[in-house]
N, C-alpha and C positions, 0 to 999 in steps of 0.2 A: 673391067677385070676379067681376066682369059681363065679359070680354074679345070684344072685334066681330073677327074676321079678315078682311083682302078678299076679294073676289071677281072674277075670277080670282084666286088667291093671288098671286103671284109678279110680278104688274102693281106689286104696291105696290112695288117694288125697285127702287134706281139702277140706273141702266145705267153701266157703264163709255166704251162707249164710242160713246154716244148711239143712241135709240132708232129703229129702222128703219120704213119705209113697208114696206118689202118683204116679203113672204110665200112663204111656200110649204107642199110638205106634203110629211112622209116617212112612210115603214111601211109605202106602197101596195103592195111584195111584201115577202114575208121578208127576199129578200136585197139590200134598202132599208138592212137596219141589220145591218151585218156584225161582230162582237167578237170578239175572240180575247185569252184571257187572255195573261200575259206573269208570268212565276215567275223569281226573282231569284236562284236557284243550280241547279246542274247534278243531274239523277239521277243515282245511281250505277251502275243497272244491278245491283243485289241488294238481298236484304232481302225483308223477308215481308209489305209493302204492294206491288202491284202499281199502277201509275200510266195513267191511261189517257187517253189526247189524244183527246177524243171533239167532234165535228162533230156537231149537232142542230140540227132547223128547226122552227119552229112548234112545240115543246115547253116546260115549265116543267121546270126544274131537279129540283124534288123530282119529279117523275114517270121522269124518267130512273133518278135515282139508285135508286128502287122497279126500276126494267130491269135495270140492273146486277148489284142483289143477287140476281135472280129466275136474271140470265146465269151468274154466279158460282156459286151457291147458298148465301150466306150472311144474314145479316139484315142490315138496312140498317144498325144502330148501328156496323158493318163499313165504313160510306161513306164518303169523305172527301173535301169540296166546300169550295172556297176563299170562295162565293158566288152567289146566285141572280143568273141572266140572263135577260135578258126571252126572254119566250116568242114573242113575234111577229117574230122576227128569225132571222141565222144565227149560232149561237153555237158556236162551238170555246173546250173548259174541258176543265180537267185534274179529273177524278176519281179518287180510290183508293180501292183496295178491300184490306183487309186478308185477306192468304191463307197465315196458318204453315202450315206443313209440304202445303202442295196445290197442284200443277200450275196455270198458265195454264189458264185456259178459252178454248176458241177464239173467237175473235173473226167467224170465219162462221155460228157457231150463233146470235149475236147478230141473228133477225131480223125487222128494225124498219126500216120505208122510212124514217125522217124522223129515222135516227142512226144516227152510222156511230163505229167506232173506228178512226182513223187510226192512230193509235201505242198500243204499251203499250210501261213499261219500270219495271222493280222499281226500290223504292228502301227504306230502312232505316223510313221516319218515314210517318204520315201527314200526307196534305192539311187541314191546319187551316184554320178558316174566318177568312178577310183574310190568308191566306196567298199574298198577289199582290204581284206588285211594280208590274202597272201592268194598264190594258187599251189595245188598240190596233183604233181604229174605222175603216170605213169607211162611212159614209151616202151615199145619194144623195138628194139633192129634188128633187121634181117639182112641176111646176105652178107655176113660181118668175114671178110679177106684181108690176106693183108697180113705184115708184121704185127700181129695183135696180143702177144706175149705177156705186155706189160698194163693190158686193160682193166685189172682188178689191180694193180699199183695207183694209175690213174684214178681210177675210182674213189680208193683210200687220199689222198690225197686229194684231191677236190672235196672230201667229205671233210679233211684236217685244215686245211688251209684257205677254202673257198674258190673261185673262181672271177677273173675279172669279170666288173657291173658295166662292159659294154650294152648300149642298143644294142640290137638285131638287125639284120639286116630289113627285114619288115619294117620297118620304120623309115625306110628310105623310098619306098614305092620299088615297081619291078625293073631289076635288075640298077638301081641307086637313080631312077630318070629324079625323082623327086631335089637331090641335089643340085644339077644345072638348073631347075626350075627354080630352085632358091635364090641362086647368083641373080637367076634377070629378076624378079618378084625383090629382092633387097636392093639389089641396084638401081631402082627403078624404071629396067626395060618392060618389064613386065606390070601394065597396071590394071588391068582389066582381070580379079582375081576373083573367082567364090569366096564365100565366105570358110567354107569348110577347107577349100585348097591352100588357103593365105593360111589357114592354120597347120596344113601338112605341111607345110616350103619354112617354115619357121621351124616345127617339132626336128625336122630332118637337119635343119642347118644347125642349132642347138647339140644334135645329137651329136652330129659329125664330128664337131667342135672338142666334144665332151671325150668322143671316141679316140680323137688325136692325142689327145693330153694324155689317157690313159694309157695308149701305145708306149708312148715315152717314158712315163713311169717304170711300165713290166721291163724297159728294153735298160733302165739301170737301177732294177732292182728294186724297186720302194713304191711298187703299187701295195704293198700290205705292208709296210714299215712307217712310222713315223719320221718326219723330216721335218728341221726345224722352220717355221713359215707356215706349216700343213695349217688348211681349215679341218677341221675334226666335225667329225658325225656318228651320235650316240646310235650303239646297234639295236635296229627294231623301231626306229626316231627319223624323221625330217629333218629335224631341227640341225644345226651346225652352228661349230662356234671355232673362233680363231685361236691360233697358240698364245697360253694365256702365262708360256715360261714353266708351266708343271714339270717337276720330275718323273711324273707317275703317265705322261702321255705314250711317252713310246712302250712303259712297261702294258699298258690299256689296251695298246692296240695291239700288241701280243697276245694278248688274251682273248682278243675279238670282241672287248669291250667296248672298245672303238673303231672308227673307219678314218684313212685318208679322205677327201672326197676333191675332185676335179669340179672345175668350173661348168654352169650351165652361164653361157655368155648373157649379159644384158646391160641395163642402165648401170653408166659410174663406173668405177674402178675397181680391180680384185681384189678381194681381201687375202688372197696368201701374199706371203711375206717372203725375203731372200731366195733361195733357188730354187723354192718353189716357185715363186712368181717369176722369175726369170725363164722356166722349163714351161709355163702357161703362157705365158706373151711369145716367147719363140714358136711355141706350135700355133699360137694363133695368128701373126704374123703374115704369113698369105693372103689371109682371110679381111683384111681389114673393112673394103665391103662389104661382107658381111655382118661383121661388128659395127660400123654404121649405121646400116640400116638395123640392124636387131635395138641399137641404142635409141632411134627415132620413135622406134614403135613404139616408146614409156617399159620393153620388158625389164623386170625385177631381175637384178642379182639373183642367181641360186645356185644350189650344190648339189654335188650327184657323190654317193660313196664310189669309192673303183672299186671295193671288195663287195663282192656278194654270198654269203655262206648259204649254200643250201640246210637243208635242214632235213633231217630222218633219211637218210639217203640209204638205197637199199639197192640192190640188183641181184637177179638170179638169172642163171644160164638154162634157158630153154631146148626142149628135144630139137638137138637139129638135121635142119632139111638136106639131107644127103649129104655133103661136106661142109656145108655154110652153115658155120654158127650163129646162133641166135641169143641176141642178150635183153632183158627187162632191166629197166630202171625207173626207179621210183626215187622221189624226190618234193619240197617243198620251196617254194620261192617268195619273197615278200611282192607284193603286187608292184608291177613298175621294172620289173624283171625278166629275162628272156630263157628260157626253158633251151633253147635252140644256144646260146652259147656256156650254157653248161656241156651239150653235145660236143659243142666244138673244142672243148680243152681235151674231151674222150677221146673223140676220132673222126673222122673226116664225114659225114651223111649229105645221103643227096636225099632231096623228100621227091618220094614216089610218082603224088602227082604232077608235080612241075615237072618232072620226068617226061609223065605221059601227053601231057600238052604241048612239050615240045619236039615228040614223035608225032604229032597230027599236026 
């Protein structure tokens, strides 16, 4: 199987809600893209995981959590990280460290300019990995040119109606290589695989998959409308369940009590029904390799919502640099969600340092 991907990847995508003139750029300092994770029950304050609300800048995730065990003195298999956060930003994430029967380490011996622990507090369980309940962003961009007239309309409306639950283009590895890697690794040209790569060429081809169907959606209309067929997903829920004939579905999903959701490809057959399943077999169609081999692997049927509502969404226009305005936005996401195509229903951003990497 021959598969062409675009280039830029993610140009090929509807837009929700229509395509912007405007630009700008974020990342130019770390604390350009500020995240703070957000965990959906309380510590208990005991137990032989110690939990640590740790504030890092300009670091990767797995290097910290090498710090920790180093501050501790335990081995990392001891770490427990809900998720990698980008490295070129300011990132506040809960890590745990399992510690039976051994004292707190102090948190001043811990020293590292570019990470700090704000909080520890024991709890019974470790930190599993998608152990989030959401993350909560603050960006700023700069350099913001362009037709940019209607960027507080935009705003309002991504805050009323949501934004499509595309991947990100992170999810594809740099510049989408992770794609063709999928095609030979599903087709079996590819078999000599890590274990961690076999799971990127899967996540990627899955996503792809998922990203297509929602294209198609946005481009007639019923990426946030109910359609008779739709698999439904309660908002704030995993869970999903099929048209069950209710009167009350398409009122629900109006309300954003509900989500459409697109297919994540696996074992067996789709559960949507009529032109929904007709508008998922079509875009998946190309792909038939890849749905073979996704099928061999034993992966589970799943669903993905196409709406994602951000949540407390806020923005303020900052002092700007000579004629180039600058805007803040703030925002919340459920974990599993991309902060970066919220951006892109806003306006067009190039991130700073990919910029400068590709001037050296």
């Amino acid at each position: 199987m021959s598969l062409e991907f675009p280039n830029p990847l993610m140009d090929y995508l509807a837009f929700a809600h229509g395509q912007t003139t405007c630009n700008g750029v974020y990342k130019q300092l770390a604390e350009d893209f500020l995240v703070e994770e957000q965990i959906a029950y309380s510590l208990s304050g005991e137990g032989e995981h110690l939990w640590c609300w740790v504030e890092k800048v300009g670091e990767n995730t797995d290097w910290v959590s090498h710090q920790l065990a180093k501050w501790a003195g335990v081995p990392t298999s001891r770490i427990g990280v809900a998720g990698q956060k980008d490295r070129h930003a300011v990132t506040r994430q809960w890590f745990s460290i399992q510690l039976p029967g051994m004292q707190d380490p102090n948190p001043e011996d811990l020293d590292l300019d570019t990470v700090k622990i704000l909080k520890m507090v024991r709890h019974q369980r470790k930190l599993q990995t998608g152990g989030l309940k959401g993350n909560r962003f603050e960006l700023v961009i700069r350099e913001i040119k362009g037709e940019c007239d209607d960027l507080e309309s935009r705003l309002e409306a991504i805050k009323t109606h949501g934004v499509p639950n595309y991947f990100g283009e992170q999810r594809f590895g740099n510049q989408g290589r992770n794609l063709p890697k999928a095609t030979e690794f599903l087709s079996g040209a590819l078999t000599r695989v890590k274990r961690n790569q076999k799971s990127m060429y899967i996540s990627a081809a899955r996503s792809w998959l998922f990203n297509l169907i929602l294209s198609e959606r946005i481009k007639q209309g019923t990426w946030n409308q109910f359609v008779k067929g739709d698999v439904i997903q309660l908002q704030g829920s995993s869970k999903w369940f099929e048209d069950d004939g209710s009167d009350t579905l398409a009122e629900r999903v109006q309300q954003l009590d509900l989500h459409p959701t697109g297919a994540m490809v696996g074992r067996g057959e789709l559960p949507s029904k009529l032109t929904v399943l007709e508008l998922e077999n079509k875009a998946l169609e190309p792909f038939s390799e890849w749905i073979d081999g996704l099928e061999k692997l034993g992966l589970k049927q799943d669903r993905r919502a196409l709406r994602v509502m951000p949540e407390d969404v806020e923005w303020q226009w900052l002092e700007s640099e000579g004629e180039q305005k600058q805007l803040k936005v703030c925002f919340s996401l459920p974990s599993g969600s991309y902060a970066t195509m919220v951006l892109r229903e806003l306006l067009q951003v190039d991130d700073a340092q990919r910029l400068q990497k590709e001037k050296n």
